[in-house]
C-alpha positions in Angstrom: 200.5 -42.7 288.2 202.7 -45.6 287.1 202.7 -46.0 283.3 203.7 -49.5 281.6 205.4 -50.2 278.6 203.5 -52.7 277.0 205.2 -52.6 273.8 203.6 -53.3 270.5 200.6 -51.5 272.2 201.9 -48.6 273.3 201.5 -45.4 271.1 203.5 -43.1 270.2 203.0 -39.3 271.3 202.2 -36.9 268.8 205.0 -34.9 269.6 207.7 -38.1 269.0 209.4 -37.8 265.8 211.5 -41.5 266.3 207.4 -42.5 266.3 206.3 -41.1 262.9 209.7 -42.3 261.4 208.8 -45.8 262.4 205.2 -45.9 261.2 206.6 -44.1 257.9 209.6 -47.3 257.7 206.3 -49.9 258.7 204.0 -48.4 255.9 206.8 -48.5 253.3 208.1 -52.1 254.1 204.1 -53.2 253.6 203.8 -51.6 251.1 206.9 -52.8 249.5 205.8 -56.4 250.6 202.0 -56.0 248.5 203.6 -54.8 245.5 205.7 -57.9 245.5 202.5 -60.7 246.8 201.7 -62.8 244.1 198.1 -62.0 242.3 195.2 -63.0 243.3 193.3 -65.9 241.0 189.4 -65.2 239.3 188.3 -67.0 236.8 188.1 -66.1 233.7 184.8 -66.8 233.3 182.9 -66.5 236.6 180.1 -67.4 235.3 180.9 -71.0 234.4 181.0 -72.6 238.1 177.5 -71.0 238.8 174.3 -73.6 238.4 171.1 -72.3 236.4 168.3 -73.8 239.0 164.8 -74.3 237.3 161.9 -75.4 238.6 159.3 -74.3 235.3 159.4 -75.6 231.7 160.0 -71.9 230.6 163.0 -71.5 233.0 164.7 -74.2 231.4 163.7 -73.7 228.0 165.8 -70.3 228.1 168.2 -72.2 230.3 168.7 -74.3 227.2 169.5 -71.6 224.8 171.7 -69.3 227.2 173.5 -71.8 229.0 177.4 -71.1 228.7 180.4 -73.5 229.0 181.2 -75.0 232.0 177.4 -74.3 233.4 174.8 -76.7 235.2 171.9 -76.5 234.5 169.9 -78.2 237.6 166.2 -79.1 237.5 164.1 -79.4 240.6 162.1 -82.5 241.5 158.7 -82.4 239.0 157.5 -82.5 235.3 158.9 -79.9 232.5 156.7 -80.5 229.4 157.4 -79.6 226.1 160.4 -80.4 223.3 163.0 -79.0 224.8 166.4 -78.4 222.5 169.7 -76.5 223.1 172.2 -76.0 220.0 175.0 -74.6 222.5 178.4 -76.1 222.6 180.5 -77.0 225.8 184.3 -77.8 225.4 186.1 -80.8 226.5 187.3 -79.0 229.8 184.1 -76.8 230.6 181.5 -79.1 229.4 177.7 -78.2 229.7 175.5 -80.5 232.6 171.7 -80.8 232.7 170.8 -83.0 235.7 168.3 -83.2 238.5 168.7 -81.6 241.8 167.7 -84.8 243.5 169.0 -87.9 241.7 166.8 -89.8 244.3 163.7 -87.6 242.9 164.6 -87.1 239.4 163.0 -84.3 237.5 161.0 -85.5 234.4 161.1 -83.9 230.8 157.8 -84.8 228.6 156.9 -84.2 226.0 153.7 -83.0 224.4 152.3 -86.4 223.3 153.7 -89.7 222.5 152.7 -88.9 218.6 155.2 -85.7 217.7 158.3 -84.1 218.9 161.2 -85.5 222.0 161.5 -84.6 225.2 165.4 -83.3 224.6 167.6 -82.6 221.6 171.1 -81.7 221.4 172.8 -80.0 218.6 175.9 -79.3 220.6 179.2 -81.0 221.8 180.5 -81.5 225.0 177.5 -82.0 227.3 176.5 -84.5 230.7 172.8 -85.3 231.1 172.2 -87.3 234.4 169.8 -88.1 236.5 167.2 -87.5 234.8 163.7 -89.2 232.9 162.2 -88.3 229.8 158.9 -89.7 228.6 155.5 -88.7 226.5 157.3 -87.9 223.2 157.8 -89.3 219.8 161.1 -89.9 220.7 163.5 -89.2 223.9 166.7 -87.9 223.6 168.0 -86.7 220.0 171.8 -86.1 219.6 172.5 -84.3 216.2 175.5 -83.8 215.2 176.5 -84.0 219.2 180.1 -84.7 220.0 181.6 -86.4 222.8 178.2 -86.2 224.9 177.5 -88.5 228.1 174.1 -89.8 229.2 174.2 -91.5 232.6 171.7 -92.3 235.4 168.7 -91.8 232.7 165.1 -93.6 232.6 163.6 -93.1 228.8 160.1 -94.7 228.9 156.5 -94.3 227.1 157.8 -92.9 224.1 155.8 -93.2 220.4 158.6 -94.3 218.6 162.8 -94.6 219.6 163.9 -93.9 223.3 167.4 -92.4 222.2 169.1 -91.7 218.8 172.6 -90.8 218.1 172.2 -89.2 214.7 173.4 -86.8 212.0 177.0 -87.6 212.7 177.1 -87.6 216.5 180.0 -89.6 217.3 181.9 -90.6 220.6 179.1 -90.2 222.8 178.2 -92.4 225.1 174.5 -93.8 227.1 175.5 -95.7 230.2 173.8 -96.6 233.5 170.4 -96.3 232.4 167.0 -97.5 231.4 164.9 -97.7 228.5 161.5 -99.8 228.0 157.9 -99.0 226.6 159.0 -97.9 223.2 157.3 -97.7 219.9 153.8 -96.5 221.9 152.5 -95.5 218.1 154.9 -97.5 215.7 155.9 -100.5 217.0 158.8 -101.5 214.2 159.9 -97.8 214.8 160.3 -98.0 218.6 164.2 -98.8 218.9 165.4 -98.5 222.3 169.2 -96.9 221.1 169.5 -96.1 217.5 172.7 -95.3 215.9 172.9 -93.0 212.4 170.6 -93.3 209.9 169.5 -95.5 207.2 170.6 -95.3 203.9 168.7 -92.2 202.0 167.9 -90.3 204.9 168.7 -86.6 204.6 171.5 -86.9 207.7 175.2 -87.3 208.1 175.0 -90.9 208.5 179.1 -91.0 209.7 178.0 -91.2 213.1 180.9 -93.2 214.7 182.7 -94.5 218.0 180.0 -94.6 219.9 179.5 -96.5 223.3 176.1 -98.0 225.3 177.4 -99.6 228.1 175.1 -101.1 231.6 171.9 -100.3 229.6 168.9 -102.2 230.6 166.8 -102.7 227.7 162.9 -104.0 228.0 160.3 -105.0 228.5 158.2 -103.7 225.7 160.9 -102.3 223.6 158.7 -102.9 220.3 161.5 -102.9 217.6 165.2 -103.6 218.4 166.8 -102.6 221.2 169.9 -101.2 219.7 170.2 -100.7 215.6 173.3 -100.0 214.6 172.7 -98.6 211.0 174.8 -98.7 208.0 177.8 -96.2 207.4 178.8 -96.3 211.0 181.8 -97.5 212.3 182.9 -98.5 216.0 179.7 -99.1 217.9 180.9 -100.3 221.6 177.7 -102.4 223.4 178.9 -103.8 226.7 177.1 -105.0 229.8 173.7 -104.5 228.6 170.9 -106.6 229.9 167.6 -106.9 226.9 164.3 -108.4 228.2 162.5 -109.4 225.1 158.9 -109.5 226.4 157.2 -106.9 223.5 159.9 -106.8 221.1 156.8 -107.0 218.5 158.7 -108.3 214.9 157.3 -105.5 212.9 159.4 -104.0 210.4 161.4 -106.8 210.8 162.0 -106.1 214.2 163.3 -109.9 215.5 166.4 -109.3 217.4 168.1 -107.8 220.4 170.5 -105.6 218.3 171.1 -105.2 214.5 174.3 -104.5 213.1 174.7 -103.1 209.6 177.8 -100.7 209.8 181.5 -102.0 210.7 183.8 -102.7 213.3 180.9 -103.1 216.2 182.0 -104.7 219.2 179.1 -106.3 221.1 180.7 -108.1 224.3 179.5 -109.4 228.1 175.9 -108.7 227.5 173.1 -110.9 228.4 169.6 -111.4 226.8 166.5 -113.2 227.8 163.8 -114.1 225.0 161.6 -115.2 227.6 159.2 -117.0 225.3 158.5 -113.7 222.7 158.2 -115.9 219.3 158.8 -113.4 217.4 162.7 -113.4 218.2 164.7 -115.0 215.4 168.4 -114.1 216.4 169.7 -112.7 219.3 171.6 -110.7 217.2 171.9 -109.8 213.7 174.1 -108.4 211.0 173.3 -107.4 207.9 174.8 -106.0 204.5 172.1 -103.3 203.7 175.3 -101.3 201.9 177.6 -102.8 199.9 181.0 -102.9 202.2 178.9 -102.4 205.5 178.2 -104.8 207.9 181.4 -106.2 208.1 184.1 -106.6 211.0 181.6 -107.2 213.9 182.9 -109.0 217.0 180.5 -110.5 219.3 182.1 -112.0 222.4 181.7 -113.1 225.7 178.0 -112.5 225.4 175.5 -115.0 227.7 171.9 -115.8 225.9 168.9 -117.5 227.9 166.7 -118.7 224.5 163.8 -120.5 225.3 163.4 -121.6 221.7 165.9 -124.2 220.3 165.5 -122.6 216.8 167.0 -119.4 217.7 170.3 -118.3 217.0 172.7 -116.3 218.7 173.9 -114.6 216.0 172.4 -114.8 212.3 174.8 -113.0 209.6 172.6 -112.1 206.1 173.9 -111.5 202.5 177.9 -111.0 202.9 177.5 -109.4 206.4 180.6 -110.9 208.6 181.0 -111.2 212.1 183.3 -113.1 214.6 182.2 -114.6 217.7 184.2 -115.2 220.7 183.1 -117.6 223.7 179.8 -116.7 223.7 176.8 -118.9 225.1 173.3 -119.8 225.8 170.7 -121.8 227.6 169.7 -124.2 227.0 171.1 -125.8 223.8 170.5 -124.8 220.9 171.5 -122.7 217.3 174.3 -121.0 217.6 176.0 -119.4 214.6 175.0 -118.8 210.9 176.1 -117.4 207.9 179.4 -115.9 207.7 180.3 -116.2 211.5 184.1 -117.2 212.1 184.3 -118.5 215.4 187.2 -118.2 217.5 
């Protein structure tokens, strides 16, 4: 029988000592070559790329408190009731998400009753909530004291009182690409679609600065204003938000599309339609509630459809200031008063 050499496959005998001294030289040079490899990469926290999936309010209620930093948590299509709150922090690299599984099929947090509680409060920095409804509470979504937090892609609806607050100091956070109407179900001049810090004499950290709501559509039946900027806050941004002022209901002096009574807001390409509510005085508003506040505002570029001639586009009170930059309405009518420099 005719044996071929096929090489690489051929084995040496177990008599051949030239073929344990090459498997010895093999064994060492791979060796030699692992020592040598460069490490392997793991995370240093494995757990942060993983998603916390819930489908029951009591999943994500300890979703909320155990979340960690970098984590999802990620809600299946359906309704969570109850006030759900997390006071964990992300970080600017590893922040914490909440969002629905299907953004076609959003999950919905309610609460109890329009009458008490929210549907979500944050007392932590860092965090993305998209995607996502909230509804059936006394107010939406709370941020206390919430850093650099995004909400995007949300509907806040049917709530007793205001849809979203930024409050006790939560600054640089922002509420884009959403939707917000039926507010104030129990008290009307309460029912603010986005409210920013907190009026003078209430027990929170009313620096709640740099803040940004930006493609927000406001209305209808958002009862008081649709963004109040309060005193002691400084650097509201409100860009290419769209306000429907059927229901805005004039209690509590509730009369305009946005309120200004802090400094330094810029309120820019926005565009508001009374469509016939009487009880609209001024588009917009700024007032000096504070001695020193209310001052600096810019409102520019802004397009107003005002069915009544009597309205104004912008009505500064007291020494409130403001500048106003190219902004219209239709058809003709008030424009400016009070301490409005016009540029």
């Amino acid at each position: 029988m005719t044996t071929t050499n096929s090489g690489c496959g051929r084995k040496p005998g177990r008599g051949s000592r030239a073929g344990w001294a090459i498997l010895l030289l093999v064994s060492m040079l791979a060796a030699l070559g692992t020592a040598h490899a460069e490490p392997r990469s793991v995370p240093a926290d494995k757990t942060a790329d993983e998603a916390i999936a819930c489908g029951t309010a009591s999943c994500l209620q300890n979703a909320l408190k155990k979340v960690a930093p970098g984590q999802r948590i990620v809600l299946a299509p359906g309704t969570y009731t109850g006030s759900f709150s997390s006071d964990v922090n992300g970080t600017a690299s590893q922040p914490i998400r909440i969002e629905s599984k299907d953004p076609a099929n959003p999950a919905v947090l309610s609460g109890y009753n329009a009458g008490s509680g929210y549907s979500l409060r944050i007392r932590g920095d860092y965090w993305i909530i998209s995607n996502l409804k909230f509804t059936n509470a006394q107010k939406g979504i709370i941020l206390d004291h919430s850093n650099h937090t995004l909400i995007t892609g949300v509907e806040v609806y049917e709530t007793g009182m205001e849809a979203v607050h930024f409050r006790d100091g939560s600054s640089y956070s922002t509420i884009q690409n959403s939707r917000i109407h039926d507010t104030g179900k129990t008290g009307p001049g309460y029912g603010e679609g986005v409210y920013v810090g907190s009026a003078e004499g209430a027990s929170y950290n009313p620096n709640t600065h740099y803040n940004t709501i930006r493609n927000v559509i406001f209305g209808p039946n958002v009862a008081a204003e649709h963004i109040d900027i309060k005193e002691r806050t400084l650097g509201t941004v409100v860009e290419n938000c769209t306000f429907y002022g059927e229901g805005i209901s004039g209690a509590n002096y509730a009369d305009s599309f946005i309120d200004v009574k802090g400094n330094g807001a810029v309120i820019r390409n926005n565009i508001g339609y009374q469509n016939g509510n009487s009880h609209i005085a001024d588009a917009f508003q700024v007032h000096q509630v504070v001695p020193g506040w209310g001052m600096n505002n810019e409102f520019s570029h802004n397009t107003l459809y005002l069915t009544a001639p009597s309205v104004y586009v912008i009505g500064a009170y007291g020494n409130a200031t403001a500048t106003a930059i190219q902004n219209t309405r239709s058809p003709e009518g008030n424009m400016y008063k009070g301490k409005v420099k016009v540029q």
